[in-house]
N, C-alpha and C positions, 0 to 999 in steps of 0.2 A: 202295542201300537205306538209308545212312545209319548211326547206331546203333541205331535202330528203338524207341528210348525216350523217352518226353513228358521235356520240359523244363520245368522246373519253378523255379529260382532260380539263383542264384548267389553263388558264396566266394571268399575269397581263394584263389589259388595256393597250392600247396604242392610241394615236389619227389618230382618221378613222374607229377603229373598228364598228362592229355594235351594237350601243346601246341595241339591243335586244338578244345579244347574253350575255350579263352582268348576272353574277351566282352572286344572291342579295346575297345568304344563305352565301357563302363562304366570298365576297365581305365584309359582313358586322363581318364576324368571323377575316379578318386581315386587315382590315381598311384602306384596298387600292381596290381598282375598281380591279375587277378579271374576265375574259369574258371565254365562255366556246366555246372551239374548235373544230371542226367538220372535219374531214379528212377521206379520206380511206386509209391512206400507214399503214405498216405493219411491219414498221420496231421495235423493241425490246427496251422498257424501260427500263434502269436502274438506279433506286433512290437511295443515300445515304440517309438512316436517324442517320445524326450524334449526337452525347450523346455532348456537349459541358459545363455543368456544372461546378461549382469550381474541380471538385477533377480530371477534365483531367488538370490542370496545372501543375498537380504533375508529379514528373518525376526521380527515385531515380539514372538514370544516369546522359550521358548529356543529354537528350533529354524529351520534356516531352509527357505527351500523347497524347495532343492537337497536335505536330509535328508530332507525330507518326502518329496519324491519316490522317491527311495532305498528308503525305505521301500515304500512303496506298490508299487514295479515287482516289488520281494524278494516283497510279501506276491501279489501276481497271479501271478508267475512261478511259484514255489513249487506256486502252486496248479495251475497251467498242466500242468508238468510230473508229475505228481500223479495226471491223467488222460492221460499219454503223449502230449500235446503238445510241439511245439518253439518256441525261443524265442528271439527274436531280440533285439537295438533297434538306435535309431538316433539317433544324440546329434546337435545343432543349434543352432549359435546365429544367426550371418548366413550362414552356410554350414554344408554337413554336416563334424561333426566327427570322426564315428567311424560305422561300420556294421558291427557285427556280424551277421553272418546266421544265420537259426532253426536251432539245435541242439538235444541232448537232454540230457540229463543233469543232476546233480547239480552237476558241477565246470562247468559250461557257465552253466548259471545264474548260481552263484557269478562267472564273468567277469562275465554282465552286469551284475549288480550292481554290482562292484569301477568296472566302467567309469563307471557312473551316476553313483556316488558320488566317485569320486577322480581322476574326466575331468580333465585341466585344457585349455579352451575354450581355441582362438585369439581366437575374434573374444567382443564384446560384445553386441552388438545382437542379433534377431530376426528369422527368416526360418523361418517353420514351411513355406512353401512348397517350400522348398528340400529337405527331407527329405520333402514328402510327395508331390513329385513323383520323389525317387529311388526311393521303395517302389514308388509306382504304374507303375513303371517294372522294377523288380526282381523285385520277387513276382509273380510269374508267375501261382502258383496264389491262388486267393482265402481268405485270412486274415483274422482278428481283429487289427484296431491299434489298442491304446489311445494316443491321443494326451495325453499329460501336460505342461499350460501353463497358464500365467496371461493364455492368447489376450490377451495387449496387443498383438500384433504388428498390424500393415495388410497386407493384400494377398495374403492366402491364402486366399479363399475361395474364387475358379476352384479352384486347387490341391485345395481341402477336397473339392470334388464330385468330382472326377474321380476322388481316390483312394475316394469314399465308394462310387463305382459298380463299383470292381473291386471292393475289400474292405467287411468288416463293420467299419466305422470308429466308435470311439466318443471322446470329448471328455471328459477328462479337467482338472475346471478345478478348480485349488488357491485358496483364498480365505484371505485375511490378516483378522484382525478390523482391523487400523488401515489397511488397505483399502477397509472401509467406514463405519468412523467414526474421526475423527481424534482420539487423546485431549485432552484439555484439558492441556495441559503450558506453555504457556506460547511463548515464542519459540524456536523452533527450527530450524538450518538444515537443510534435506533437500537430497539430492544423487539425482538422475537414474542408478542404475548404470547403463546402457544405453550414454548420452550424454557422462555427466561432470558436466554442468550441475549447480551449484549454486544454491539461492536460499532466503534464510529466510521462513519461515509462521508467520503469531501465530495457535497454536491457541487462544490464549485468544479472539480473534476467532470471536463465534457466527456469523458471515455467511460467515467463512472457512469455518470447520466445516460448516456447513450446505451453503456451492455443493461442498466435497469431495463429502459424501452424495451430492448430487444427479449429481456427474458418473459416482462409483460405481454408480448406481441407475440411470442412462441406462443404462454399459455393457453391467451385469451384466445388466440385466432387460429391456433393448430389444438394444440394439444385438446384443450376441453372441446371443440367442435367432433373430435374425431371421436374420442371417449360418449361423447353424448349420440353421436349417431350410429357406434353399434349399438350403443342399448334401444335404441329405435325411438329415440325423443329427441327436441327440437328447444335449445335455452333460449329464454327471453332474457337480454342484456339491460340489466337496468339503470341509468347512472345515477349515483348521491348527489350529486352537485345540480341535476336539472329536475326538469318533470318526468314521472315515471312513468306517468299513466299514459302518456302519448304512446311511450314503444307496450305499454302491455294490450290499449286499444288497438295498436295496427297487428300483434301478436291474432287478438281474440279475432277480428276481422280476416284474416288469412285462413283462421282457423273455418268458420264460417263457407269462406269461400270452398276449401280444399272438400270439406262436408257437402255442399249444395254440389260438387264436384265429381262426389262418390269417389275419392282420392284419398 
Protein backbone atom coordinates (compact mmCIF):
# COMPACT_ATOMS: atom_id res chain seq x y z
CA UNK A 1 0.00 0.00 0.00
CA UNK A 2 2.76 2.17 0.05
CA UNK A 3 2.69 5.34 2.69
CA UNK A 4 -0.75 5.96 1.50
CA UNK A 5 0.00 9.89 1.48
CA UNK A 6 -0.01 12.53 -1.86
CA UNK A 7 3.42 13.65 -2.46
CA UNK A 8 3.69 16.87 -2.61
CA UNK A 9 7.62 18.50 -2.84
CA UNK A 10 10.74 18.07 -1.68
CA UNK A 11 13.83 19.12 0.93
CA UNK A 12 17.04 18.62 1.63
CA UNK A 13 17.88 15.65 3.82
CA UNK A 14 18.23 15.75 7.19
CA UNK A 15 19.34 12.78 9.83
CA UNK A 16 16.39 10.42 10.54
CA UNK A 17 14.68 10.90 7.51
CA UNK A 18 13.59 7.99 5.73
CA UNK A 19 16.24 6.72 3.35
CA UNK A 20 13.46 5.53 1.10
CA UNK A 21 11.86 8.64 0.80
CA UNK A 22 15.44 10.04 -1.03
CA UNK A 23 14.43 11.68 -4.84
CA UNK A 24 17.91 9.98 -6.43
CA UNK A 25 16.70 12.23 -9.82
CA UNK A 26 16.91 15.60 -8.04
CA UNK A 27 19.39 14.44 -5.24
CA UNK A 28 21.91 13.85 -7.95
CA UNK A 29 20.82 17.22 -10.23
CA UNK A 30 22.27 19.39 -6.78
CA UNK A 31 24.62 17.39 -5.18
CA UNK A 32 23.06 17.29 -1.92
CA UNK A 33 20.77 14.39 -0.53
CA UNK A 34 17.12 15.75 -1.29
CA UNK A 35 13.98 13.37 0.25
CA UNK A 36 10.70 13.84 -1.09
CA UNK A 37 7.75 14.84 1.23
CA UNK A 38 4.48 13.45 1.84
CA UNK A 39 1.78 15.48 3.64
CA UNK A 40 -1.99 16.31 3.35
CA UNK A 41 -2.12 20.15 4.58
CA UNK A 42 -3.17 22.51 2.12
CA UNK A 43 -1.82 25.43 2.85
CA UNK A 44 -0.48 27.84 -0.44
CA UNK A 45 3.08 27.80 -1.78
CA UNK A 46 4.92 30.73 -2.67
CA UNK A 47 8.35 30.48 -4.44
CA UNK A 48 10.53 33.31 -5.42
CA UNK A 49 12.61 32.43 -8.41
CA UNK A 50 15.14 35.03 -8.15
CA UNK A 51 17.33 36.44 -11.52
CA UNK A 52 20.72 36.99 -9.32
CA UNK A 53 23.19 37.30 -12.39
CA UNK A 54 26.11 40.04 -12.95
CA UNK A 55 23.77 42.77 -14.27
CA UNK A 56 21.50 42.87 -10.90
CA UNK A 57 24.50 44.61 -9.20
CA UNK A 58 23.89 47.36 -11.19
CA UNK A 59 22.02 50.14 -9.85
CA UNK A 60 21.92 53.61 -11.56
CA UNK A 61 20.72 55.16 -8.03
CA UNK A 62 21.61 54.32 -4.56
CA UNK A 63 20.38 51.10 -4.59
CA UNK A 64 21.11 48.31 -6.73
CA UNK A 65 18.77 45.67 -8.03
CA UNK A 66 20.04 42.93 -6.21
CA UNK A 67 18.60 45.34 -2.95
CA UNK A 68 15.85 45.98 -4.62
CA UNK A 69 14.97 42.77 -5.12
CA UNK A 70 15.75 41.84 -1.32
CA UNK A 71 13.45 44.06 -0.64
CA UNK A 72 10.54 43.14 -2.58
CA UNK A 73 10.79 39.16 -2.00
CA UNK A 74 11.04 40.40 2.29
CA UNK A 75 7.94 42.75 1.57
CA UNK A 76 5.67 39.59 -0.47
CA UNK A 77 7.11 36.97 1.81
CA UNK A 78 6.27 38.71 4.99
CA UNK A 79 3.01 39.05 3.59
CA UNK A 80 2.72 35.43 2.32
CA UNK A 81 3.33 34.12 5.52
CA UNK A 82 0.83 36.59 7.32
CA UNK A 83 -2.02 34.55 5.71
CA UNK A 84 -0.25 31.07 6.68
CA UNK A 85 1.50 30.48 3.57
CA UNK A 86 4.84 28.75 2.88
CA UNK A 87 7.62 30.12 1.36
CA UNK A 88 10.17 29.20 -0.72
CA UNK A 89 12.79 30.55 -3.52
CA UNK A 90 15.26 29.72 -5.88
CA UNK A 91 18.37 31.81 -6.71
CA UNK A 92 19.74 31.61 -10.47
CA UNK A 93 22.20 32.80 -12.56
CA UNK A 94 23.41 30.42 -15.62
CA UNK A 95 22.61 27.69 -13.18
CA UNK A 96 20.59 27.17 -10.06
CA UNK A 97 22.35 28.54 -7.15
CA UNK A 98 20.55 27.84 -4.28
CA UNK A 99 16.89 26.08 -3.69
CA UNK A 100 15.27 26.65 -0.71
CA UNK A 101 11.92 24.80 -0.39
CA UNK A 102 8.52 26.47 0.92
CA UNK A 103 8.56 26.63 4.79
CA UNK A 104 6.65 28.55 7.46
CA UNK A 105 7.54 30.75 9.78
CA UNK A 106 9.16 33.82 10.87
CA UNK A 107 13.01 32.57 11.09
CA UNK A 108 12.18 30.59 7.60
CA UNK A 109 11.44 33.78 5.90
CA UNK A 110 14.33 35.54 7.53
CA UNK A 111 16.54 32.58 5.56
CA UNK A 112 15.07 33.48 2.40
CA UNK A 113 15.71 36.75 2.61
CA UNK A 114 19.32 36.46 4.17
CA UNK A 115 19.87 34.09 0.90
CA UNK A 116 18.39 36.75 -1.53
CA UNK A 117 20.47 39.19 -0.32
CA UNK A 118 23.99 37.93 0.78
CA UNK A 119 23.89 34.64 -1.98
CA UNK A 120 27.10 34.94 -3.41
CA UNK A 121 26.48 33.57 -7.29
CA UNK A 122 28.94 31.17 -8.98
CA UNK A 123 28.17 31.90 -12.30
CA UNK A 124 27.45 35.33 -14.08
CA UNK A 125 25.33 35.17 -16.86
CA UNK A 126 21.35 34.25 -17.07
CA UNK A 127 19.54 31.17 -17.39
CA UNK A 128 15.96 31.77 -15.85
CA UNK A 129 15.12 28.59 -17.64
CA UNK A 130 17.17 26.63 -15.63
CA UNK A 131 15.34 27.51 -12.30
CA UNK A 132 12.05 27.36 -13.93
CA UNK A 133 12.30 24.10 -15.10
CA UNK A 134 13.50 22.78 -11.57
CA UNK A 135 10.17 24.31 -9.83
CA UNK A 136 8.17 23.00 -12.68
CA UNK A 137 9.66 19.93 -11.92
CA UNK A 138 9.72 20.12 -7.98
CA UNK A 139 6.58 21.56 -6.85
CA UNK A 140 4.41 19.11 -7.21
CA UNK A 141 1.45 20.87 -5.82
CA UNK A 142 0.37 24.10 -7.76
CA UNK A 143 1.69 27.33 -6.30
CA UNK A 144 2.21 31.10 -6.80
CA UNK A 145 5.95 31.97 -8.39
CA UNK A 146 6.93 35.39 -8.52
CA UNK A 147 9.55 35.32 -10.81
CA UNK A 148 12.02 38.62 -10.09
CA UNK A 149 14.26 39.77 -13.36
CA UNK A 150 15.27 42.11 -15.62
CA UNK A 151 14.01 39.17 -18.35
CA UNK A 152 17.38 40.19 -20.56
CA UNK A 153 18.00 36.52 -20.58
CA UNK A 154 17.09 34.41 -24.26
CA UNK A 155 15.68 31.28 -24.11
CA UNK A 156 13.26 30.78 -21.47
CA UNK A 157 10.19 31.08 -22.81
CA UNK A 158 9.42 27.10 -23.69
CA UNK A 159 10.58 26.98 -19.90
CA UNK A 160 8.13 30.16 -18.96
CA UNK A 161 4.84 28.05 -20.33
CA UNK A 162 5.41 25.09 -19.01
CA UNK A 163 5.92 26.30 -15.47
CA UNK A 164 3.09 28.95 -16.19
CA UNK A 165 0.70 25.67 -16.81
CA UNK A 166 1.48 23.88 -13.63
CA UNK A 167 1.73 27.12 -11.43
CA UNK A 168 0.11 30.53 -11.04
CA UNK A 169 3.26 32.18 -12.49
CA UNK A 170 3.76 35.97 -12.31
CA UNK A 171 6.82 38.14 -13.89
CA UNK A 172 8.22 40.33 -11.90
CA UNK A 173 10.25 43.02 -13.94
CA UNK A 174 12.68 45.51 -12.14
CA UNK A 175 13.27 48.70 -14.45
CA UNK A 176 16.32 51.03 -14.00
CA UNK A 177 15.50 54.79 -15.18
CA UNK A 178 19.12 54.86 -17.13
CA UNK A 179 17.60 51.71 -18.71
CA UNK A 180 15.55 53.63 -20.42
CA UNK A 181 17.05 56.92 -20.98
CA UNK A 182 20.58 57.37 -21.02
CA UNK A 183 21.65 60.53 -18.97
CA UNK A 184 23.62 63.16 -20.90
CA UNK A 185 26.90 62.79 -18.98
CA UNK A 186 29.22 62.82 -21.47
CA UNK A 187 31.86 60.09 -22.57
CA UNK A 188 31.55 57.08 -20.67
CA UNK A 189 32.74 53.73 -20.47
CA UNK A 190 30.10 50.93 -19.59
CA UNK A 191 31.02 47.35 -19.05
CA UNK A 192 28.59 44.36 -19.76
CA UNK A 193 28.47 42.64 -15.99
CA UNK A 194 27.21 39.43 -17.51
CA UNK A 195 30.14 39.20 -20.17
CA UNK A 196 32.85 41.51 -19.03
CA UNK A 197 32.91 43.35 -22.28
CA UNK A 198 33.88 46.79 -22.08
CA UNK A 199 33.17 49.72 -24.48
CA UNK A 200 32.84 53.60 -24.15
CA UNK A 201 29.29 55.49 -25.17
CA UNK A 202 29.30 59.38 -25.92
CA UNK A 203 25.99 60.03 -24.24
CA UNK A 204 26.34 63.38 -25.23
CA UNK A 205 25.64 61.66 -28.65
CA UNK A 206 21.53 62.47 -29.20
CA UNK A 207 21.51 59.57 -31.90
CA UNK A 208 23.29 57.45 -29.26
CA UNK A 209 20.84 58.43 -26.78
CA UNK A 210 18.02 58.11 -28.94
CA UNK A 211 18.83 54.22 -30.75
CA UNK A 212 19.46 53.38 -26.47
CA UNK A 213 15.52 54.48 -26.15
CA UNK A 214 14.39 52.76 -28.93
CA UNK A 215 16.23 49.40 -28.08
CA UNK A 216 14.77 49.80 -24.48
CA UNK A 217 11.29 50.49 -26.02
CA UNK A 218 11.52 47.35 -28.47
CA UNK A 219 12.28 45.22 -25.43
CA UNK A 220 10.29 46.60 -22.78
CA UNK A 221 6.99 47.13 -24.88
CA UNK A 222 7.24 44.46 -27.63
CA UNK A 223 9.32 42.06 -27.30
CA UNK A 224 8.86 40.77 -23.51
CA UNK A 225 4.90 41.55 -23.84
CA UNK A 226 4.66 39.23 -26.54
CA UNK A 227 7.17 36.40 -25.05
CA UNK A 228 5.25 36.73 -21.76
CA UNK A 229 1.74 36.36 -23.28
CA UNK A 230 2.43 33.08 -25.26
CA UNK A 231 3.40 31.59 -22.22
CA UNK A 232 -0.04 32.75 -20.97
CA UNK A 233 1.15 35.30 -17.92
CA UNK A 234 0.82 38.72 -17.50
CA UNK A 235 4.43 41.04 -16.12
CA UNK A 236 4.13 43.37 -13.35
CA UNK A 237 6.56 46.52 -14.46
CA UNK A 238 8.27 47.64 -11.44
CA UNK A 239 10.32 50.81 -11.33
CA UNK A 240 13.82 51.19 -8.96
CA UNK A 241 13.50 54.84 -8.72
CA UNK A 242 9.73 55.00 -7.45
CA UNK A 243 7.14 53.15 -5.31
CA UNK A 244 6.55 49.59 -6.29
CA UNK A 245 3.90 48.68 -4.35
CA UNK A 246 1.46 50.96 -6.04
CA UNK A 247 1.87 49.05 -9.48
CA UNK A 248 2.07 45.53 -7.71
CA UNK A 249 -1.39 46.71 -5.65
CA UNK A 250 -3.25 47.64 -8.87
CA UNK A 251 -1.55 44.31 -10.50
CA UNK A 252 -3.22 42.22 -7.22
CA UNK A 253 -6.53 44.23 -7.74
CA UNK A 254 -7.06 43.47 -11.51
CA UNK A 255 -6.24 40.20 -10.48
CA UNK A 256 -9.12 40.07 -7.99
CA UNK A 257 -11.33 41.58 -10.32
CA UNK A 258 -10.77 39.29 -13.46
CA UNK A 259 -11.34 36.06 -10.47
CA UNK A 260 -14.77 37.70 -9.16
CA UNK A 261 -15.07 37.86 -13.05
CA UNK A 262 -14.76 34.15 -13.73
CA UNK A 263 -12.03 35.46 -16.42
Amino acid sequence: KGLGIEFSEVREYVPGDDVRTIDRNVSARMQNPFVKVFHEERELSVVFLVDQSASTRFGSKDRSRAEVQAELVATLAFSAIANGDKVGCCLVTDRVEKWVPPGKGRSHVLRVVREVLFGRPAGRKTSLAEGLELIARIQKRRSIVFVVSDFLDQGYETALAVAARRHDLIPLVLIDPAERELPNVGLVEVEDLETGVRRLVDTSDRATREAHAARFHQRLEVELPDSMRRAGVQPVLLPMDGDYIQPLHRYFQRRIRRRAEGR
